[in-house]
N, C-alpha and C positions, 0 to 999 in steps of 0.2 A: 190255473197259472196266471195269476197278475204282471198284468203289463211294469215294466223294468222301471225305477225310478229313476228320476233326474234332480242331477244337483243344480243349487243356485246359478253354475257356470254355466249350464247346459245350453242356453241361449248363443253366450257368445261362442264355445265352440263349434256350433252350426254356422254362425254368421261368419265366423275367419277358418272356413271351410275344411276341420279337425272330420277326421273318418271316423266316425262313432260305431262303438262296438257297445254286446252287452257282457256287463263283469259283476260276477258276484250280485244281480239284481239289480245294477245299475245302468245307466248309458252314459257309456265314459268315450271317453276323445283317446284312439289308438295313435294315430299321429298326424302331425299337421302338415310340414314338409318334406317330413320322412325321418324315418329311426336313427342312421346315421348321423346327420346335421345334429338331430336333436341330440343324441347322446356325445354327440363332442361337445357339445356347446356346454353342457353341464360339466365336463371334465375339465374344457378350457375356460370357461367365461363363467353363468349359469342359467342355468333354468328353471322353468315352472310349472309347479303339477297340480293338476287338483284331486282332493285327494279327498272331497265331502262325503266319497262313497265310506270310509274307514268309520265303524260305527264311536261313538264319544261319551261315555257313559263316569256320572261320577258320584261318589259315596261319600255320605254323610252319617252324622251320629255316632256313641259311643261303639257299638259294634263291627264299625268297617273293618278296621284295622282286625281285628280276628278274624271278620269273612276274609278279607284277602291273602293272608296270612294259612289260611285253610286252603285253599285255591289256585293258588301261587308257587311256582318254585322257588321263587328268589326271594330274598329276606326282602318285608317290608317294613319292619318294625328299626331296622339300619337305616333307614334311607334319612335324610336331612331333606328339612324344607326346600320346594323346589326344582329338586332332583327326580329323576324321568331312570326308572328300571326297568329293563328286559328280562323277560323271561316266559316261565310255559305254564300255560291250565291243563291238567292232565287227567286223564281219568285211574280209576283205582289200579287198572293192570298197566300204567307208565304209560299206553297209548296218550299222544299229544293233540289234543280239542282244541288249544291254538295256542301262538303266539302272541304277547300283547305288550303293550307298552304300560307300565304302574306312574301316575304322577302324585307327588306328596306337595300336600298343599297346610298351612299353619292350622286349616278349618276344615280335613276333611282330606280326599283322593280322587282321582280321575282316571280311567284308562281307557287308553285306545285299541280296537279289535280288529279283528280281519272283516272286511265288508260281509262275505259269504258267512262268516259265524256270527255274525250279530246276534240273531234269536237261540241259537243254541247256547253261545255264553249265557245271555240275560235269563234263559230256563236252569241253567246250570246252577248259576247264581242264586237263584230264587230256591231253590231244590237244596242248598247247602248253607241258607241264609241262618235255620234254624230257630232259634229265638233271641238270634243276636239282634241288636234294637241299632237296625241301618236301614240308611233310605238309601233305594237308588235310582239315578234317575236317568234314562237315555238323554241326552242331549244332541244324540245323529244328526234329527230333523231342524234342530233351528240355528245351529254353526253351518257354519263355512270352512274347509280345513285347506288350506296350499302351502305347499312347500315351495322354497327356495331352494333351489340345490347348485352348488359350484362354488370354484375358488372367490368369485366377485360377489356374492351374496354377502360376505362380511359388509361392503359398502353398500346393496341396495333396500338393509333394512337399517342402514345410520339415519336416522333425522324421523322415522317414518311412528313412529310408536313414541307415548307421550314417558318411556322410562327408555333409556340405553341400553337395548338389548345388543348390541354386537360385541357386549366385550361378557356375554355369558358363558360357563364352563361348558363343554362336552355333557350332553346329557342331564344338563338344567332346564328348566323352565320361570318364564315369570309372569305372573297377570299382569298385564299393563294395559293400557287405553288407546284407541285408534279410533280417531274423527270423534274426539269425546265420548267413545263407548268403551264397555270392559270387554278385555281380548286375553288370548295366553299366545304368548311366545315360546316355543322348546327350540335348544340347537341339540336338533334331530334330523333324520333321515335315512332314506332307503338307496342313496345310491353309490354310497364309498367316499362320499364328499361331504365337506364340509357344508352347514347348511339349515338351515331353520324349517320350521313348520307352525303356521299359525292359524288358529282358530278365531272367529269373528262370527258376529251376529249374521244371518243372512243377508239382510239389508245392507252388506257392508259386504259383500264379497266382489262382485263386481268391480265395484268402488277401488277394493284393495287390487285387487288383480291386475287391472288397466294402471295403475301407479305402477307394481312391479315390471308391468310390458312398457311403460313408458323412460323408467331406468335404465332397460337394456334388456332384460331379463328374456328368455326363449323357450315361449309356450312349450311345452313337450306332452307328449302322451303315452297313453301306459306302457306300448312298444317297447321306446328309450328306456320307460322305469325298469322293465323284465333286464333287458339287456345290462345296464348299470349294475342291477344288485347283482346280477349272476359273475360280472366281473367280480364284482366285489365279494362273491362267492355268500352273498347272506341268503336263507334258504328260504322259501316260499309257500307258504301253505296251502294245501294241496297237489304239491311238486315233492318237495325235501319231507315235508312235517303233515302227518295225517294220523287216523287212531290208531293205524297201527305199526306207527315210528316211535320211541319214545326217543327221548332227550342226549343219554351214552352214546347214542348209537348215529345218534343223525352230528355230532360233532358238541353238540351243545350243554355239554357236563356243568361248564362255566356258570351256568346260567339255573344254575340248582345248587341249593344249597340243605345239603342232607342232614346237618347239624342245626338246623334251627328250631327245633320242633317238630311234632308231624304236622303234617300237612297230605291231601287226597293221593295217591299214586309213589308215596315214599318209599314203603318198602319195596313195591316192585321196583322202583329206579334203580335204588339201592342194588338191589338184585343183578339190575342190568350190568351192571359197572363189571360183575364178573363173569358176563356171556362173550365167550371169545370165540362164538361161532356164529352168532346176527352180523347180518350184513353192514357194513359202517361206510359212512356219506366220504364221497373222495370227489378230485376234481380229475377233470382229464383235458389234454392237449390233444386234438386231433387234427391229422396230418392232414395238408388240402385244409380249402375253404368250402368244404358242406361242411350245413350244420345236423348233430345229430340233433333228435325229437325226442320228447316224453314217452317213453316206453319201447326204444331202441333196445335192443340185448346188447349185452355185453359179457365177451369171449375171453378164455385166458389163450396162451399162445398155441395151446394144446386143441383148441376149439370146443373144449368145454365152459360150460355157461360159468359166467364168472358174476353177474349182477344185470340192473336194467338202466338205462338213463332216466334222470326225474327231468331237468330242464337243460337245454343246449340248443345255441346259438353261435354265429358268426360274430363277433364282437369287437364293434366298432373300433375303437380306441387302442387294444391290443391288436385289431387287424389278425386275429384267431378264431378259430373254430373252437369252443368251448363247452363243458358238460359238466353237468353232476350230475351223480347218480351214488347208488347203494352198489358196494358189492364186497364179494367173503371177505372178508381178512385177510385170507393167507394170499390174496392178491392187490391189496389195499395199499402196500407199501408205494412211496413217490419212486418212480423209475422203473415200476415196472411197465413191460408193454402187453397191450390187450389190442383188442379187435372191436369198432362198436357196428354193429349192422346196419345199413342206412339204408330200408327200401332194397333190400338183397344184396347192397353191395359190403364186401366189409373193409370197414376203414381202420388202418394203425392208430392206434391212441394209446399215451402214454400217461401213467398216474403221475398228477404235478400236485406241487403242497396247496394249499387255497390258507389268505384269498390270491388268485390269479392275478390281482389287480390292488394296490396299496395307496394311497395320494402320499406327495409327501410332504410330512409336518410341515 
């Protein structure tokens, strides 16, 4: 077992006293003043992640566009320059290998992975590459990636990149330059807010960071990140989405598109769309301020097993006790009430729509 890596940041979250945990293979900053502060501060003002653990891999040559296109749920061959698509790598039986992000560039593609699947994608990759004529290249180890995230983020990335990235759409990207070097801008993110995420030579991370903290901007650690997305009800890999979740099932149909061609895991998706007895991702309200945990049961009113919880928290901003989790169908419906177990007690919880949590336009 090799010792955990560290990003370009690592340094300074030890020195501004961030409680370092290890994630996915990394040593990431869990929080600096605490989960709370920090997850407001992203909903009311913004905040700052680092995020160099998320591995950055990008494709070139005549053949990418068909690897990923095989690989991929979501159309890539629609996408327009620029533009940043979600979706899922799946294996043959619709089990979900991960979530990732696809970016389309005039010269090629890029996407972003879950830190923990790094090497599994890039074998996966390699293993369905075939003899289509693409280069791919990790690019994890020598960027820098932080996110901006919150309402004021429109203002603390004005002036700061040598192209005007605050007036980009939802889910664009652009390469532009920062301190005279090339960098990629996306208005992306994982926490329900409005918000950027940038990529930068290592050398340059530092650098950019202490600009963003010197803006206003409010270190945050992966704590606040869990808590945000789970308001935001977006799912989590190895929580919501593992191999043996596919795509129907965990809420994420959207994010597949079954008419494009095939692609690895189609038919069985396909398939899924008419299983009306797999468990399907719902949110829940629970009553009180405990939080349920990852692998809490959950009760129908009758005290039969109804599903289990994936991720739940007490959550900051809603000032709620919040969960997802899988469970049947025939109790999946918003309003109904269940029971979630919490360390032998059982708590009322009630099916609410997701996301829990919405900003507004």
């Amino acid at each position: 077992m090799s010792a955990n890596r560290r990003t370009p940041l690592y340094q300074w979250h030890v020195d501004h006293k961030a409680r370092m945990v290890p994630f996915g293979g990394w040593e990431m900053p869990v929080q600096y003043t605490g989960i709370g502060p920090e997850h407001k501060a992203v909903r009311s003002a913004a905040g700052l992640f680092d995020i160099s653990h998320m591995a950055r891999v990008s494709f070139g040559g005549p053949g990418a566009l068909a690897l990923l296109e095989k690989v991929f749920t979501n159309s890539v061959a629609t996408m327009k320059d620029g533009q940043v698509r979600y979706g899922l790598v799946c294996k043959d039986d619709g089990g979900i290998l991960d979530d990732v992000l696809v970016y389309k560039w005039p010269y090629g593609f890029a996407a972003v992975i879950n830190a923990s699947n790094r090497e599994k994608i890039l074998a996966w990759l390699d293993a369905h590459r075939g003899g289509l004529d693409v280069q791919i290249q990790d690019q994890t180890f020598d960027t820098t990636m932080i996110a901006v995230q919150g309402p004021k983020s429109v203002d603390l990335v004005a002036g700061l990149f040598a192209a005007d990235v605050s007036g980009l759409k939802y889910y664009y990207a652009a390469p532009t330059r920062y301190k005279d070097k090339g960098c990629v801008v996306s208005r992306t993110g994982y926490t329900g807010e409005d918000g950027f995420e940038v990529m930068v030579p290592n050398a340059l991370g530092v650098t950019l960071w202490d600009e963003f903290v010197a803006r206003g901007a409010v270190p945050c650690g992966l704590g606040a990140r869990d808590t945000l997305r789970l308001e935001a009800a977006m799912p989590l890999y190895g929580h919501e989405l593992n191999e043996q979740t596919d795509p129907i099932h965990a809420g994420l149909g959207w994010a597949v598109k079954l008419d494009k061609g095939a692609f690895i895991g189609r038919d069985a998706i396909q398939a899924a769309t008419a299983d009306t007895q797999k468990p399907v991702r719902i949110g829940l309200e629970i009553d009180g301020k405990r939080a349920a945990r990852e692998g809490c049961a959950i009760t129908d009113a009758d005290g039969a097993p109804g599903g289990t919880v994936t991720s739940g928290s007490l959550c900051p901003w809603l000032d709620k006790s919040l969960a997802m989790g899988y469970v049947a169908p025939r109790v999946a419906a918003p309003g109904t009430a269940l029971d979630v177990d919490v360390r032998g007690t059982k708590l009322p919880a009630t099916v609410v729509p997701l996301p829990f949590y919405k900003r507004k336009k």
